[in-house]
Every structure is written in structure tokens, then in C-alpha cells.
N, C-alpha and C positions, 0 to 999 in steps of 0.2 A: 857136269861140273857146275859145283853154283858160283855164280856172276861175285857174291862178295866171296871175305874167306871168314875164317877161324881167326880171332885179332889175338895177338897178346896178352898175358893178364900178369902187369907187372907190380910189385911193392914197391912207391914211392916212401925212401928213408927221409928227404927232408922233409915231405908234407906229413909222414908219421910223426916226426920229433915234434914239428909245429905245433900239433894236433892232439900230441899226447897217445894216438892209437896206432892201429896199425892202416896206412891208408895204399886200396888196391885199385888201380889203376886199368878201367879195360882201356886198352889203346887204337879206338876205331879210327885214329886219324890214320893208318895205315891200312885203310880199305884203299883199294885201287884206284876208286875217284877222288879220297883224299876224306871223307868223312862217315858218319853213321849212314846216311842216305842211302849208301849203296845197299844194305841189307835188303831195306823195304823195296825198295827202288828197284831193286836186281831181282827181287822174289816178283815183283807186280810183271816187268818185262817181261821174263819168265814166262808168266802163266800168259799175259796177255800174246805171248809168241805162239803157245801150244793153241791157242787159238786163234791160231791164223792175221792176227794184226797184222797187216802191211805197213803201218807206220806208226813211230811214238809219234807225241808229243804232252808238249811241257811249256810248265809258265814260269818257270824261276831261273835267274842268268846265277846264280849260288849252286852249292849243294847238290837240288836236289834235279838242278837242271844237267851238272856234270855228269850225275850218277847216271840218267837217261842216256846222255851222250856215249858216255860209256856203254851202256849196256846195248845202246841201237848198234854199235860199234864191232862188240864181240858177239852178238849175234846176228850182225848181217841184213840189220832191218833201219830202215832211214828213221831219222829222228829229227822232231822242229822243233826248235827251243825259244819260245816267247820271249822276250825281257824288255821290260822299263825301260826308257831314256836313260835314264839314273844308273843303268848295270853299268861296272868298267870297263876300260878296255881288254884289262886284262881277261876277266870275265869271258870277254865274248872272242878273245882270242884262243882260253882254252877251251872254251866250246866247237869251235870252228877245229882247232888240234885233233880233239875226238871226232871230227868230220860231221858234225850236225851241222843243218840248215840253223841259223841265227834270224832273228824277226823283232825289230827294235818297234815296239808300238808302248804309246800310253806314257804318263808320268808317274805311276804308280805300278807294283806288283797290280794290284785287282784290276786297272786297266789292261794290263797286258795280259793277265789270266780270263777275262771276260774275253776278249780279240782269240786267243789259243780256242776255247769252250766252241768260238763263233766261226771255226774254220775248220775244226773238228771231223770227218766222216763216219759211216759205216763202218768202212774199212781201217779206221785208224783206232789207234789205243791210248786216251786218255789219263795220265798221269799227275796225280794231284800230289802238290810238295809234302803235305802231309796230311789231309783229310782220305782215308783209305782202308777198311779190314786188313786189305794187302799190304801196304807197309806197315802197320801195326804188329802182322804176326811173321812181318820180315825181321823188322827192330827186335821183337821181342826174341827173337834167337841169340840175342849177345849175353841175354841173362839165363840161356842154357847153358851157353858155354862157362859162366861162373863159376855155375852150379857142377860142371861137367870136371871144372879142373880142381873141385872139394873144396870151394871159396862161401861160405856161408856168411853174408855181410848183416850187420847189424842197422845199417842205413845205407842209403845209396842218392845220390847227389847229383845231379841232372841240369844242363841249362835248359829251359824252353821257352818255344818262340811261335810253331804253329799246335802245338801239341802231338803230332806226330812220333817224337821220341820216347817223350811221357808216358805215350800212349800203347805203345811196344813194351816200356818198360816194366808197365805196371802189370801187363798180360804175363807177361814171362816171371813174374813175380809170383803172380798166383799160381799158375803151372808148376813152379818148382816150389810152391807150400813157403814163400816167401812172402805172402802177402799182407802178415800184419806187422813189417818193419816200415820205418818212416821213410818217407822219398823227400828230400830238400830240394825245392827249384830253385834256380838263379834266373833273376833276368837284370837289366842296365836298368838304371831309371827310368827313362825313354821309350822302354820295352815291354812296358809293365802287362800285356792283355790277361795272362794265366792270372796274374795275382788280381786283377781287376774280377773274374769271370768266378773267383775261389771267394773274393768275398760276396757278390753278389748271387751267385747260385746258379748262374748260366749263362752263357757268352756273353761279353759286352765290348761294344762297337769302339774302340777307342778314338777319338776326334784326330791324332796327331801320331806322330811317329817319332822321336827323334833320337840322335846319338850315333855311335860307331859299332857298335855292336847288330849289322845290317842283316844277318843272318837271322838274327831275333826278332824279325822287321815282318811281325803279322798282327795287324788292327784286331784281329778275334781269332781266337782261340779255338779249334774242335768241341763239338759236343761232346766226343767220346773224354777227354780232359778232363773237361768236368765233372762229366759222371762219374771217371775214375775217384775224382775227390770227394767223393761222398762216398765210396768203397770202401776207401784207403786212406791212412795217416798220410798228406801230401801238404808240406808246407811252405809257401812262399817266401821265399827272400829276394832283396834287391843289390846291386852292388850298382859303385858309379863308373861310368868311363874309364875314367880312367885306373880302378880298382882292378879292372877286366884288363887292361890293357897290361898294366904293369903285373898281373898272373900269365901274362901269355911269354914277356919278356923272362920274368923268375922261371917261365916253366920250361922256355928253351935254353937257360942256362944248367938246370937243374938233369935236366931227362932229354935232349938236344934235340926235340923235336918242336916241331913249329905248329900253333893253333890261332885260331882266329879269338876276336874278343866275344864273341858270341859263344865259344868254347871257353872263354878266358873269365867268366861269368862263374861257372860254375867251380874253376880251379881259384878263383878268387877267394870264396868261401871259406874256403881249405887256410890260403895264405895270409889271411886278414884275421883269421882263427873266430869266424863269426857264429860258428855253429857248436850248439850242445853235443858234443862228444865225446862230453867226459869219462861217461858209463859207456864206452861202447867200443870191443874190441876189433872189430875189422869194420871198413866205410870202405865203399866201394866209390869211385867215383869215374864217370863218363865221360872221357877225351874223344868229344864227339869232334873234332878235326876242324876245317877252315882250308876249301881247296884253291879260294884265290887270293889270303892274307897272302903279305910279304914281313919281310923283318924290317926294311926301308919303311913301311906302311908305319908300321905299329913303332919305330924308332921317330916318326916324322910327329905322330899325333902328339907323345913326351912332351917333344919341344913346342908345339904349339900353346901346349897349356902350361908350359910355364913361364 
């Protein structure tokens, strides 16, 4: 039985009206760890099980640190989950929930993924948040399922942060003969590496990080990203803080489920009506989840900025 499942694929009416078309919703926030990550994430454990790994490990207190946690979890194999200073408590309380080892090193992701790299074994199975073939043709199973419920979208809409999702998505694209509709990114201001790496043609380092959208919090971008955008119609868009914020709040009133602003990024687009849509009968768009937002979180940030 596979670690993620078969998500949802529902018709958003208020982001259709918005929008003018019809807009369909995969709902990966209802993977078992709470986002997209589990796919890739639960296919890499997976294989790296059938191969005898005695242990994960991992360098993200997010996502794609849950998903691990998870998956060491339900198959019976320990799991060390690196994080930042900077991770929450929350974070690394629901890490510990799913009964992983927790390992606070570094002030940055890249600190605490060079420290995870540098304690690494033989024996153990290395998990990258989204640099990986394995989550890439993990991810890219949610755009079989699209295809599988007779949903033929005309564009599809994606936040990204390490490219890892992007990078699924656009596989699963070409496999089901979808490969020359347009892909729309979102990222925060703050967040910008894909749209940095898309105008200049290959990764680029970015000096800084900033903003609430922490899930989207990678200095560089995958190769594989890139390359995809010279494949593929793949276009960048930015939204602000709080543009992502106030899509995460609209979208738990709307659809009552809760996403982060790193999710909140790409349903932004949707509700700010920022994209060319006019011509185009079905948009697909990826509620890629958020497993340690709260509603207090994203209620708190509002008030601060006004």
C-alpha cells in the first residue's frame, strides 16, 4: 500500500466565478503529512526501504521533514530530521509526534542540511526536500490522477520553492501528452529563486531570504527546474505577503480547509485574478498544503501589517 494516497479533485465555484473559467482544485493538502511532499517523499522511503535502509534522514523541520517522519513511522524504520534554529516549536513538536529523532543544528536550512549530509551512513537513506528523480516521479503521480478522473486542464498553477513540485509536475505532464499547456509559478516576493534561475538560465544563488512564506525558503532552485523551463511554457509570477496570506484565509473560508502561505502563493493568483485566463476552460490548480501553518499564525500576521 502506497505511504501517500489518491487526493481529491474538486471544482472551486468561487475561484471559477473569479476567474471566469472553470478552476480544479487537486487537494494534496489531505495527504497524511499534510502536503504534496508525501508523494515523493513516501515513493523515495519506499524504495530506499526495499533496500534495506536502516535509517532516514532529513534536513527540513517543514513539509518534507513531516513527510519522512511519517513514512519512518509507518514503515518501522527510524528517522533523523535535521532543522535550523529558526524551525518552530510547533514544527518540531509535530516531528517528535510522528516519533522522529529531532537535531537542532545551524541558522539556516543549508546549515542544517550540510550537518544531516555529515552524519549520514552507509546504512542510512538520505532524503533530499526536493533535489531527487525519486520525488520528482513521486510528485508527478498527482497529474495521473487528473488525467485518470478525465480532467484535461488548460493550464496548471503551482507555488514553487525548491523545485521539487515543479519538477513532478511537469514530468507527469508530458506522460499524459500534457506537455504543451502553460505552468504558472507563484512565489512571495522574498522568495523569488525559480523566477531568478528562469530569467537567467540556470540556478542562481540568491544573497537573502525573506518573508512568511517559509516553505518557499530555498536560495537555489534545482537543475532539473530549470531545464524544465526550456522544455516547457513555465511562467513566473510573484505575489506579496501578505496577497498569500489573505488566499490562505479566503481559502479556508471558501473550501474549509487550511493551507500555508507558501500554498497561499499560488491560490493567490487565482483570487487577485492576476493570470491570463480568459481563453482557457479548465486551470488546474495545486493546494499543495502547509503541515505546521495555524489559523492564530496567519490571523496574527493581518494584524501586524496593519
Amino acid at each position: 500500500m502506497s505511504l501517500s494516497i489518491n487526493t481529491p479533485l474538486l471544482e472551486s465555484l468561487p475561484l471559477g466565478q473569479r476567474n471566469n473559467t472553470r478552476v480544479w482544485m487537486k487537494m494534496e493538502a489531505m495527504q497524511p503529512s499534510g502536503s504534496f511532499k508525501m508523494r515523493g517523499v513516501g515513493h523515495a522511503c519506499e524504495y530506499y526501504a526495499a533496500q534495506g535502509a536502516q535509517r532516514f534522514i532529513s534536513s527540513s523541520g517543514g513539509n518534507a521533514g513531516l513527510a519522512v517522519a511519517y513514512a519512518g513511522r509507518k514503515l518501522g524504520i527510524p528517522a533523523l530530521i535535521v532543522v535550523p534554529e529558526t524551525t518552530s516549536e510547533r514544527a518540531r513538536y509535530l516531528l517528535g509526534l510522528e516519533g522522529a529523532g529531532v537535531k537542532v543544528h545551524g541558522q539556516s536550512w543549508a546549515e542544517a542540511h550540510e550537518f544531516a549530509l555529515s552524519v549520514s551512513t552507509k546504512d542510512d537513506a538520505f532524503i533530499h526536500p526536493f533535489d531527487s528523480p525519486l520525488l520528482w516521479e513521486g510528485h508527478a503521480t498527482l497529474i495521473d490522477e487528473v488525467a485518470s478522473d478525465g480532467v484535461k486542464p488548460d493550464a496548471v498553477i503551482l507555488s514553487v520553492g525548491g523545485g521539487g513540485l515543479l519538477s513532478g509536475v511537469c514530468e507527469g505532464l508530458q506522460r499524459n501528452g500534457l506537455g504543451h499547456i502553460p505552468v504558472f509559478t507563484a512565489e512571495t516576493e522574498g522568495m523569488t529563486s525559480f523566477k531568478a534561475a528562469h530569467q537567467a538560465g540556470y540556478p542562481v544563488m540568491l544573497p537573502a531570504l525573506t518573508g512568511v512564506a517559509t516553505s518557499l525558503g530555498a536560495r537555489q532552485v534545482c537543475q532539473r527546474a530549470v531545464e524544465w523551463s526550456r522544455e516547457m511554457r513555465i511562467e513566473p509570477w510573484t505575489v506579496s505577503d501578505q496577497e498569500a496570506v489573505d488566499a490562505c484565509l479566503s481559502f479556508a473560508d471558501d473550501h474549509r480547509t487550511l493551507v500555508e502561505p507558501a500554498c497561499g502563493a499560488a491560490l493567490a493568483l487565482l483570487y487577485t485574478q492576476k493570470l491570463p485566463l480568459h481563453e482557457m476552460n479548465d486551470v488546474l490548480v495545486i493546494v499543495c498544503g502547509g503541515s505546521t501553518t495555524t489559523l492564530s499564525a496567519l490571523q496574527q500576521f493581518t494584524k501586524s501589517e496593519k
